[in-house]
Structures are given as structure tokens and as C-alpha cells.
N, CA and C of each residue as an Amber inpcrd file, in Angstrom:
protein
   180
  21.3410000   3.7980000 -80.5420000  20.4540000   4.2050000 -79.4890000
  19.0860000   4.4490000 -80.0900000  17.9990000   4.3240000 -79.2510000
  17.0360000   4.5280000 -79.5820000  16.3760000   5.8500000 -79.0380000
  15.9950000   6.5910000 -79.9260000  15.5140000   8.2940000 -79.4790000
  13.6910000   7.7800000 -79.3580000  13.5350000   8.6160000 -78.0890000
  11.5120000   8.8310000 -78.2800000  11.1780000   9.5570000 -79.1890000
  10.2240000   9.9380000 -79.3900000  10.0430000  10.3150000 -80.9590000
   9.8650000  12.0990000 -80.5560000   9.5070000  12.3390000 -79.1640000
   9.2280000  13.9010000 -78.6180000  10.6460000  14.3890000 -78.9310000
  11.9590000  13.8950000 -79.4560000  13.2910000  14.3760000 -79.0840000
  13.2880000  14.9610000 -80.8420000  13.6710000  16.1190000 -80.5350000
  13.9030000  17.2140000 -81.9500000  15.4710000  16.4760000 -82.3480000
  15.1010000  15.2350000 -83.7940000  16.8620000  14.6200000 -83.6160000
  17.5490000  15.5280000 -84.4880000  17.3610000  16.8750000 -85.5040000
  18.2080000  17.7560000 -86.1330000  19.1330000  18.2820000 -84.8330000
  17.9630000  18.3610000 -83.8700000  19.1470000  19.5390000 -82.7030000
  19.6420000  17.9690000 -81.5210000  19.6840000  16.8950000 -81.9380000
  20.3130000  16.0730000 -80.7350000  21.2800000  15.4380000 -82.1860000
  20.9940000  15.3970000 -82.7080000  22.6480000  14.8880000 -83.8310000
  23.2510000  16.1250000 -83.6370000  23.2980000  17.4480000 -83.5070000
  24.3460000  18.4160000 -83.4620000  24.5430000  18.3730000 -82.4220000
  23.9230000  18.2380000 -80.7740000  24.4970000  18.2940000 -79.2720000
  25.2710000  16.9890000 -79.6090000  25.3500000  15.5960000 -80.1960000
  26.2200000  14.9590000 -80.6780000  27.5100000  15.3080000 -80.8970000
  27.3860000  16.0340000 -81.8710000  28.5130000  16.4220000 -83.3190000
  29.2260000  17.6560000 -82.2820000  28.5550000  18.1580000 -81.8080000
  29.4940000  19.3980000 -81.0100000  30.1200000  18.7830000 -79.7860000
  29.6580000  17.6340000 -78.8570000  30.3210000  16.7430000 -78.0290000
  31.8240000  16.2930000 -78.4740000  31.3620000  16.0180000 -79.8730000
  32.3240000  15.5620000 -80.3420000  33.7160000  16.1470000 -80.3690000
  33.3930000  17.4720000 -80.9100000  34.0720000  18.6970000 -81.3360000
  35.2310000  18.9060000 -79.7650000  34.0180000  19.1370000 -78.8340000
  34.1610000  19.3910000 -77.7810000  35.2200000  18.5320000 -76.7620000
  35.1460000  17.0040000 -77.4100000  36.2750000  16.2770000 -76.8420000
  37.5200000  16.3610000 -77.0850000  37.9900000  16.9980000 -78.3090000
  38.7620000  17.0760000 -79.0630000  39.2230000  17.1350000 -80.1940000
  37.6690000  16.3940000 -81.3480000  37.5450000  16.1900000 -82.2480000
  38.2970000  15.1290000 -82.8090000  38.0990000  14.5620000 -84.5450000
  38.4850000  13.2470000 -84.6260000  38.1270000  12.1010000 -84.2150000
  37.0260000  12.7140000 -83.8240000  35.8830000  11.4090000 -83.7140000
  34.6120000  11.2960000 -85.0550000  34.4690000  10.4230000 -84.8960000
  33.7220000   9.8290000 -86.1160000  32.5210000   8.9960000 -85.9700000
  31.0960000   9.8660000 -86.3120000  29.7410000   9.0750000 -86.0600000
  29.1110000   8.1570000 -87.2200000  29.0510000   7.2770000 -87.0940000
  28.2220000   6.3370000 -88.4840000  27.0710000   5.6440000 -87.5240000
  25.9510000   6.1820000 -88.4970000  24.6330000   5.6310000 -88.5690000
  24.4060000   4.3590000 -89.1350000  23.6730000   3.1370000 -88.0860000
  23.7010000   2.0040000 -88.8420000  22.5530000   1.9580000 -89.4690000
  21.4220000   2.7420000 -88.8760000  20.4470000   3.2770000 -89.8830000
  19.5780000   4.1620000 -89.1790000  19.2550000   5.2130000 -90.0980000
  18.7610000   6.8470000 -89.9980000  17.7310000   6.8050000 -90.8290000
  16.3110000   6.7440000 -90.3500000  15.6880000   7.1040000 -90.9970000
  14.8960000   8.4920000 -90.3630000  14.0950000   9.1140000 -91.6660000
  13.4230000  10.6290000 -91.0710000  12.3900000  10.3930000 -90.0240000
  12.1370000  11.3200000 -89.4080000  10.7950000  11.6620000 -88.6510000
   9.7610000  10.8840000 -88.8610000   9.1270000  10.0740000 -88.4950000
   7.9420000   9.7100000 -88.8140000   6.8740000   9.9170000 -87.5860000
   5.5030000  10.5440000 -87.4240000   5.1010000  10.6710000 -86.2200000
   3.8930000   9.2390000 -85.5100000   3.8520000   9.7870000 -84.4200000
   3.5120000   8.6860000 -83.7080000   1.7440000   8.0810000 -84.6350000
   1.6870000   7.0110000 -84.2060000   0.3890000   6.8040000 -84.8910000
  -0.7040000   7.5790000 -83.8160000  -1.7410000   8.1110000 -84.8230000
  -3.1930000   8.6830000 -84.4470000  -3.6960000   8.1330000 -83.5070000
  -4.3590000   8.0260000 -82.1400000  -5.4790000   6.8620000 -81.5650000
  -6.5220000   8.0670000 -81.8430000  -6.9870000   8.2860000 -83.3870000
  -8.3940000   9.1070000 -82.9140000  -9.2410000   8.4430000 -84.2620000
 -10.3280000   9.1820000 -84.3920000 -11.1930000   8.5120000 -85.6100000
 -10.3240000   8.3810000 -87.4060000  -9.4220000   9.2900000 -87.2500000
  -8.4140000   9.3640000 -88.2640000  -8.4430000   8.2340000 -88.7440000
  -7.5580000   7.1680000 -87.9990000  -7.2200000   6.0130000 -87.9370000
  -8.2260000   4.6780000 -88.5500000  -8.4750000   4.1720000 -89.1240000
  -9.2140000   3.0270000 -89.1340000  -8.9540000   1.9470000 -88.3330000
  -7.8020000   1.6560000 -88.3930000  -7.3270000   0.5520000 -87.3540000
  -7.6040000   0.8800000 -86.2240000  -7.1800000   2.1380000 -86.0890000
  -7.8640000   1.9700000 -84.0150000  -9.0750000   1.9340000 -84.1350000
  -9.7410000   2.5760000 -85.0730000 -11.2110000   2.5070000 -84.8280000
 -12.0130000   1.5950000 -85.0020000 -11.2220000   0.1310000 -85.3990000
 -11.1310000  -1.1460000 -85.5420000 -11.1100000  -2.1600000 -84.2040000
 -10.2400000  -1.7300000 -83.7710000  -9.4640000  -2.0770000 -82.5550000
 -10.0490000  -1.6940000 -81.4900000 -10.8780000  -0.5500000 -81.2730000
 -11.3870000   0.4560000 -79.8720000 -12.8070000   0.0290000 -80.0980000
 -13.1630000  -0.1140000 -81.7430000 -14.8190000  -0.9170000 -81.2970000
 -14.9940000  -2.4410000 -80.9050000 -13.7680000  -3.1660000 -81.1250000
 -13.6050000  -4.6000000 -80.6860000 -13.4440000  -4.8110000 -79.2830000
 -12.6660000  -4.0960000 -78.6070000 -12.7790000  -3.6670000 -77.5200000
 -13.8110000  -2.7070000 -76.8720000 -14.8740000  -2.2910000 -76.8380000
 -15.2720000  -1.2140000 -76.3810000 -16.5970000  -2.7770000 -76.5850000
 -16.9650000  -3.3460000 -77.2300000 -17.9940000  -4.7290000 -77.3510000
 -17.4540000  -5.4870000 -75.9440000 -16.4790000  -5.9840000 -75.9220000
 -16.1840000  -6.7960000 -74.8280000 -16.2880000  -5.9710000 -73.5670000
């Protein structure tokens, strides 16, 4: 599944893991791949690329 990035995934892998629990247990989750947090990209002057991108646009 794919999570939005606003979703806290420490506390939605445990509403997971306790579902689990909760069915009966003996169930078994494998990640086909988990990677950490990474946050959304900047749209502000931070960025070079947008500020790349927003003056290429902002010409037209």
C-alpha cells in the first residue's frame, strides 16, 4: 500500500500489528520495501529546482 506522507507510519505499522493481534494473532507482515520518512519536497526559494521551474514558468 501506498501511505501519504501526512500519515505518522511508527503509529499506523502498530494500528497494523495490533489488528493483527486483535484478529487472533499468527499473522505475519513482510515489507516488500520500507523505507524511512522522507519529507515532501520544498516549493519555496529553498529549492533551486523550483526556483528553476517557477521562473520558467512565471516568463511564459
Amino acid at each position: 500500500m501506498r501511505i501519504a506522507i501526512t500519515v505518522d507510519v511508527v503509529a499506523f505499522e502498530k494500528q497494523i500489528r495490533d489488528w493483527c493481534e486483535e484478529a487472533g494473532g499468527g499473522i505475519e507482515i513482510n515489507f516488500f520495501q520500507k523505507e524511512p520518512f522522507i519529507g515532501p519536497t520544498k516549493l519555496d526559494d529553498s529549492n533551486p529546482y523550483w526556483l528553476a521551474v517557477k521562473t520558467a514558468i512565471d516568463e511564459l
